[in-house]
BAVEX-399571 format. One record per residue: residue in three letters; y, x, z of N, C-alpha, C in turn. Coordinates in steps of 0.02 Angstrom, whole numbers. Example, Ala and Ser with C-alpha at 12.3 -4.5 7.8 and 13.67 -1.06 7.14 Angstrom:
<nodes>
<res:ALA	n_v:-284	n_u:660	n_w:390	ca_v:-225	ca_u:615	ca_w:390	c_v:-165	c_u:660	c_w:390>
<res:SER	n_v:-112	n_u:642	n_w:354	ca_v:-53	ca_u:684	ca_w:357	c_v:2	c_u:645	c_w:394>
</nodes>
This chain:
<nodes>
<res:UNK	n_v:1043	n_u:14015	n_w:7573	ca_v:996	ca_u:13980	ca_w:7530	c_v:1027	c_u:13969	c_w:7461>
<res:UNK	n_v:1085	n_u:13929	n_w:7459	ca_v:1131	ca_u:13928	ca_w:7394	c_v:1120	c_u:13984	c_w:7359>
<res:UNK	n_v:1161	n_u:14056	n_w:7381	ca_v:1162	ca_u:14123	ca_w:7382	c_v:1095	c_u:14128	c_w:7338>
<res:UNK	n_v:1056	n_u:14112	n_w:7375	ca_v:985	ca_u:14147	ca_w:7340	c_v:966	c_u:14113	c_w:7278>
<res:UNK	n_v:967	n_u:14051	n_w:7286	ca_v:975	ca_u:14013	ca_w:7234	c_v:1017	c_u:14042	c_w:7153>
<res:UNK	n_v:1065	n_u:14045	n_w:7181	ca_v:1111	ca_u:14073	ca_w:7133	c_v:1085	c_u:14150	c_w:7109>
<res:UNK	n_v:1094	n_u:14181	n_w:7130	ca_v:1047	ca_u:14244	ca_w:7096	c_v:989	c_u:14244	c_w:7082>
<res:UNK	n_v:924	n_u:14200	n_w:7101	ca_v:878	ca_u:14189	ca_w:7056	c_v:908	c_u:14140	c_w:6990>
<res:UNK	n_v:940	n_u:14109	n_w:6963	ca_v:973	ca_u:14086	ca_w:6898	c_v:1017	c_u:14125	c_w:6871>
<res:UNK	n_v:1041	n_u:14210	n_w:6914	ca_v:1061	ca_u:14219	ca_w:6889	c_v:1024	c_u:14276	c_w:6827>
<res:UNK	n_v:967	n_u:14279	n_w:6875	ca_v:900	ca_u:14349	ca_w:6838	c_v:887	c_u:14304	c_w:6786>
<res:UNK	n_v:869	n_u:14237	n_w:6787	ca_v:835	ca_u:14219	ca_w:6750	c_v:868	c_u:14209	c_w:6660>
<res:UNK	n_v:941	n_u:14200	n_w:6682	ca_v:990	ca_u:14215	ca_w:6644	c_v:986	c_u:14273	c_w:6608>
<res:UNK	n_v:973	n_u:14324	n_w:6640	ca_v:989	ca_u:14410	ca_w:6603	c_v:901	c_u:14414	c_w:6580>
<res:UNK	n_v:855	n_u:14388	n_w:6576	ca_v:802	ca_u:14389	ca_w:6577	c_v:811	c_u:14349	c_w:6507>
<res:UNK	n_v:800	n_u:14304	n_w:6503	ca_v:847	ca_u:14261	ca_w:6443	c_v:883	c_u:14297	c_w:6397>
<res:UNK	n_v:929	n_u:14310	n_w:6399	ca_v:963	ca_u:14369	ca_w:6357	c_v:948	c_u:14454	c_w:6326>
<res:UNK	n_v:897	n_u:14452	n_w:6391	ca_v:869	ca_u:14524	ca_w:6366	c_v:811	c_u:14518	c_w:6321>
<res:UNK	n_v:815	n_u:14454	n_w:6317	ca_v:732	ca_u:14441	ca_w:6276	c_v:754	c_u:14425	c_w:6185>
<res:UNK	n_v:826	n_u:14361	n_w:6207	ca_v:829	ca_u:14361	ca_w:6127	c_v:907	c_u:14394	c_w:6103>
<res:UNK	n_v:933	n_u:14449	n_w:6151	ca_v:960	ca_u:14505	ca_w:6125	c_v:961	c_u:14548	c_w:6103>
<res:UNK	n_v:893	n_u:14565	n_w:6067	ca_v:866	ca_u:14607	ca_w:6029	c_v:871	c_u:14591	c_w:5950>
<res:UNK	n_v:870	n_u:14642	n_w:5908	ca_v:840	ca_u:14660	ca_w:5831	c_v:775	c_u:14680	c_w:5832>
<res:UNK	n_v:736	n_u:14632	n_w:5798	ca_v:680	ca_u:14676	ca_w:5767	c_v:663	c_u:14677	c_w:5705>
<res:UNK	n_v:620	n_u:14709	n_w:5677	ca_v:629	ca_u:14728	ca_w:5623	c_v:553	c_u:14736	c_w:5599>
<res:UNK	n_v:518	n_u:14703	n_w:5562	ca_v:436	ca_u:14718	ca_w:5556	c_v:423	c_u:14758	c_w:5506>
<res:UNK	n_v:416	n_u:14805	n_w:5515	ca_v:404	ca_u:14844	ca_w:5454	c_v:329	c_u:14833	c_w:5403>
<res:UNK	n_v:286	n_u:14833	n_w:5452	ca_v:219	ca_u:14813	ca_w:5407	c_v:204	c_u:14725	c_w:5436>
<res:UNK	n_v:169	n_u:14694	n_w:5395	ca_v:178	ca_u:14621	ca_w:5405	c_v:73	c_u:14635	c_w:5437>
<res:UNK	n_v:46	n_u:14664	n_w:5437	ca_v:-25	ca_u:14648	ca_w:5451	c_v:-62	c_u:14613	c_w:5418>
<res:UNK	n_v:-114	n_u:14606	n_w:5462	ca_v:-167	ca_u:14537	ca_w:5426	c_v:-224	c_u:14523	c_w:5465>
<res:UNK	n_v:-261	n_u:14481	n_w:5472	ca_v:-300	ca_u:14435	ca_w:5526	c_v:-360	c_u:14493	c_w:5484>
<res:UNK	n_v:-393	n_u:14488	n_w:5552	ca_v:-484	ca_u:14530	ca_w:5541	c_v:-543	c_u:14489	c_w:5487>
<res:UNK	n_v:-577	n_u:14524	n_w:5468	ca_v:-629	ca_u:14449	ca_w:5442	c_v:-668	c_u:14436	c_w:5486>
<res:UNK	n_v:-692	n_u:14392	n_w:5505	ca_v:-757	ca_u:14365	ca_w:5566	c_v:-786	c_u:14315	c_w:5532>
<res:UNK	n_v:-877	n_u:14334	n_w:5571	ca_v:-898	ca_u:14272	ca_w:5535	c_v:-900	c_u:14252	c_w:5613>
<res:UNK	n_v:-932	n_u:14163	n_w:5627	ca_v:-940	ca_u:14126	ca_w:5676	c_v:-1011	c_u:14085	c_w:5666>
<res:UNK	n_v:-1033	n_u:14072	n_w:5692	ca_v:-1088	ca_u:14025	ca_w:5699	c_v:-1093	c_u:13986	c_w:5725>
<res:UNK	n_v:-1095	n_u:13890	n_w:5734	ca_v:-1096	ca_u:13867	ca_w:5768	c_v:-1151	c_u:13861	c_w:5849>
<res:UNK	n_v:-1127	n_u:13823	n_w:5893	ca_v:-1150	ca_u:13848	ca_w:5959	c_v:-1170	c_u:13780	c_w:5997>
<res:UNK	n_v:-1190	n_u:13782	n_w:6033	ca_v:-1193	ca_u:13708	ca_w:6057	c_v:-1192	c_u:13713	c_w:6150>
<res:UNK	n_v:-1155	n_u:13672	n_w:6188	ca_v:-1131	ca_u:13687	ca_w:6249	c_v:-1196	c_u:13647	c_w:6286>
<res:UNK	n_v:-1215	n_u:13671	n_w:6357	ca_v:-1274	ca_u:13661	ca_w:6385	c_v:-1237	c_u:13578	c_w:6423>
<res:UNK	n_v:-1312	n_u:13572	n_w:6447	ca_v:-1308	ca_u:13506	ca_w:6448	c_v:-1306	c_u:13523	c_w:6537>
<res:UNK	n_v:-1262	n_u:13498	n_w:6552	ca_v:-1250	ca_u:13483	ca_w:6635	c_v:-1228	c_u:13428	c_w:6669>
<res:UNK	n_v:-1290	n_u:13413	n_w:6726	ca_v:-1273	ca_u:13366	ca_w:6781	c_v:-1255	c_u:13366	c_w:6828>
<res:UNK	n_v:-1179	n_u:13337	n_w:6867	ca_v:-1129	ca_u:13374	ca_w:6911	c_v:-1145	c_u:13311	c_w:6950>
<res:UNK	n_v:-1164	n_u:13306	n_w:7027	ca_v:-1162	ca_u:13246	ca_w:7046	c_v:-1088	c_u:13270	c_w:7121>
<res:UNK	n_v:-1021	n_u:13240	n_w:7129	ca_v:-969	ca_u:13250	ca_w:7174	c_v:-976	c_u:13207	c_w:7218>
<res:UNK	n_v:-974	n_u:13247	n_w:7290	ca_v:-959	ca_u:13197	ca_w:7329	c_v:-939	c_u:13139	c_w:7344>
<res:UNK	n_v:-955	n_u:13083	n_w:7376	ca_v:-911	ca_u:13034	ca_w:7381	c_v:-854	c_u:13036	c_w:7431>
<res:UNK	n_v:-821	n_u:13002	n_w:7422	ca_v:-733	ca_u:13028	ca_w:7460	c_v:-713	c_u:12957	c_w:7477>
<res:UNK	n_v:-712	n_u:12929	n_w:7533	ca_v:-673	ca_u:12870	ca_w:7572	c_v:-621	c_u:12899	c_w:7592>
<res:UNK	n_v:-548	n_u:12877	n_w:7561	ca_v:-491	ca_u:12867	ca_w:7613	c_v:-474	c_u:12807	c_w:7603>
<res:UNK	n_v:-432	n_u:12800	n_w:7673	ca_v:-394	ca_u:12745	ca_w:7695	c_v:-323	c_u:12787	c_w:7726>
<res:UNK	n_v:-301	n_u:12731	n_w:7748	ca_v:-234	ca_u:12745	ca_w:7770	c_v:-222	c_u:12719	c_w:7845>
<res:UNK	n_v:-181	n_u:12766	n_w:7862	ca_v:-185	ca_u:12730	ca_w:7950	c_v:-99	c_u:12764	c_w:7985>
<res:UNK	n_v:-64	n_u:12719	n_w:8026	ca_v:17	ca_u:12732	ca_w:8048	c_v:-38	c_u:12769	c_w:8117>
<res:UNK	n_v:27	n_u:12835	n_w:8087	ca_v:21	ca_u:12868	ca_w:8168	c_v:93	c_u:12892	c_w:8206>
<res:UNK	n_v:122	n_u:12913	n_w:8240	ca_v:177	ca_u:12920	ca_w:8271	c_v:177	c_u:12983	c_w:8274>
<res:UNK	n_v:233	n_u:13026	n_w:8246	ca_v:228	ca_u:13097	ca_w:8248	c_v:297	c_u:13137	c_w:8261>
<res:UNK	n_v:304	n_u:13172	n_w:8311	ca_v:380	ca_u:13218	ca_w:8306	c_v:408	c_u:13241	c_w:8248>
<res:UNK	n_v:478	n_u:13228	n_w:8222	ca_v:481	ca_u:13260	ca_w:8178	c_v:567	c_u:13288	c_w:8194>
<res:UNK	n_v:580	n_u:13361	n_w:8163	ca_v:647	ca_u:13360	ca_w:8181	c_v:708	c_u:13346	c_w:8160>
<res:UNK	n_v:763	n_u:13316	n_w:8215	ca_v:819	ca_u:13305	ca_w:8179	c_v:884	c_u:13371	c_w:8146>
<res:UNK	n_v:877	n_u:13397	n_w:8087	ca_v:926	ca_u:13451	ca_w:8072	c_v:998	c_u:13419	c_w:8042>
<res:UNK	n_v:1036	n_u:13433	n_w:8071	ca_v:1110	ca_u:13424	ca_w:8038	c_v:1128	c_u:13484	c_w:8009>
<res:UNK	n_v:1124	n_u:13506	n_w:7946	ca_v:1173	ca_u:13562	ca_w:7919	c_v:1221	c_u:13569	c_w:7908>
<res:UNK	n_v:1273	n_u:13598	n_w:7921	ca_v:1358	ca_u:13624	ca_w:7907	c_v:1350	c_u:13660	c_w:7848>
<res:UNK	n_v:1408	n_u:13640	n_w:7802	ca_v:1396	ca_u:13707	ca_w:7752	c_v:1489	c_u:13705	c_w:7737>
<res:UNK	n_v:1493	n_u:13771	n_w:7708	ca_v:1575	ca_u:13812	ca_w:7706	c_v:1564	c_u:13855	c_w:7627>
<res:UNK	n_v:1611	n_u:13846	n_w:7618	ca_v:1636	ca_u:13882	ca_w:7542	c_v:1665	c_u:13931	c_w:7574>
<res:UNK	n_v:1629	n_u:13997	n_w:7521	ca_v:1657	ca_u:14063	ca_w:7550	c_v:1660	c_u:14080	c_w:7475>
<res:UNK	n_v:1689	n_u:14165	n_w:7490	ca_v:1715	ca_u:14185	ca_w:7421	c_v:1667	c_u:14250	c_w:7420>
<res:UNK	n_v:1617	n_u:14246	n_w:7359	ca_v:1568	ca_u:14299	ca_w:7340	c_v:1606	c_u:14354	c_w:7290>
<res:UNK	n_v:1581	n_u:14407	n_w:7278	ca_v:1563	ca_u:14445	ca_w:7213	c_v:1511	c_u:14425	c_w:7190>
<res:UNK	n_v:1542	n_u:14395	n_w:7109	ca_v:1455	ca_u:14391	ca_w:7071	c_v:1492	c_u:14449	c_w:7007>
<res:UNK	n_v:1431	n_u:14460	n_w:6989	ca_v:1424	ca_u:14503	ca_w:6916	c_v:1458	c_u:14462	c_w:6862>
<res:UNK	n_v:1484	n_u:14511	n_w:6802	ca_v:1500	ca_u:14468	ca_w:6740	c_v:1479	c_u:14519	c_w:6704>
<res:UNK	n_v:1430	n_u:14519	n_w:6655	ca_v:1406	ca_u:14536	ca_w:6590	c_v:1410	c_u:14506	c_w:6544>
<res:UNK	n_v:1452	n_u:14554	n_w:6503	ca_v:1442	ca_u:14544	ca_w:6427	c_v:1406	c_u:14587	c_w:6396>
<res:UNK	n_v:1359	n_u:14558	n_w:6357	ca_v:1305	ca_u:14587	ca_w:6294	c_v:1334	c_u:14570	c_w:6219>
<res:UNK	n_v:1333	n_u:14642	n_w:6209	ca_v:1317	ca_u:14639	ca_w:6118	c_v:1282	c_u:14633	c_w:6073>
<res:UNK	n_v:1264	n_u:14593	n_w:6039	ca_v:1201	ca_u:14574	ca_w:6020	c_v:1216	c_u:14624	c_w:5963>
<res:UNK	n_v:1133	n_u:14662	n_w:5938	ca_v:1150	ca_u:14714	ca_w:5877	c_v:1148	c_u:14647	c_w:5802>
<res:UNK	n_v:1193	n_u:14680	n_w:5751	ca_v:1164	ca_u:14608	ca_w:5686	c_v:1113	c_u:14618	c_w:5663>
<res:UNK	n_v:1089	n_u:14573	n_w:5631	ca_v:1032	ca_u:14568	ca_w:5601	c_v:1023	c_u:14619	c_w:5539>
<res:UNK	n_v:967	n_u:14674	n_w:5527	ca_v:974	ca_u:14684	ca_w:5467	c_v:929	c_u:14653	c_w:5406>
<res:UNK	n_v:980	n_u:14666	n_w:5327	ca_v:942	ca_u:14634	ca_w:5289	c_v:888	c_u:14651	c_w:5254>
<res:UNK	n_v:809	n_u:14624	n_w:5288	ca_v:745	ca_u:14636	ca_w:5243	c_v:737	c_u:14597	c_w:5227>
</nodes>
């Protein structure tokens, strides 16, 4: 479980890095569309929800007893290093 633990933080890590280890570079900057809009008006609706009584009530229920053991062992994990490219100047 640890184990798994640990390598999902560890993706999320290289996921992380692969995102702002990049250069980019915009060559054309764009520009927004023209639109026209018209105003609109939202319909008129009557929602009637159920009614909902709770209460609360003790009931007696099995539940189980787990004792876990746990041991330090010795893994292989990965070590990456990334180069980040520099920035160029536009």
């Amino acid at each position: 479980m640890a184990l798994r633990r640990f390598f999902e933080l560890l993706m999320v890590g290289f996921l992380a890095v692969g995102l702002t280890g990049c250069d980019v570079d915009v060559e054309d900057q764009g520009e927004l569309p023209e639109v026209e809009v018209e105003e609109g008006e939202a319909p008129d609706v009557d929602v009637h929800g159920p009614d909902v009584d709770v209460q609360e009530e003790k009931e007696t229920v099995t539940v189980p007893d787990v004792d876990v053991d746990t041991e330090e062992k010795e893994v292989t994990v990965p070590d990456v290093d990334i180069d980040v490219p520099e920035e160029n100047e536009n």
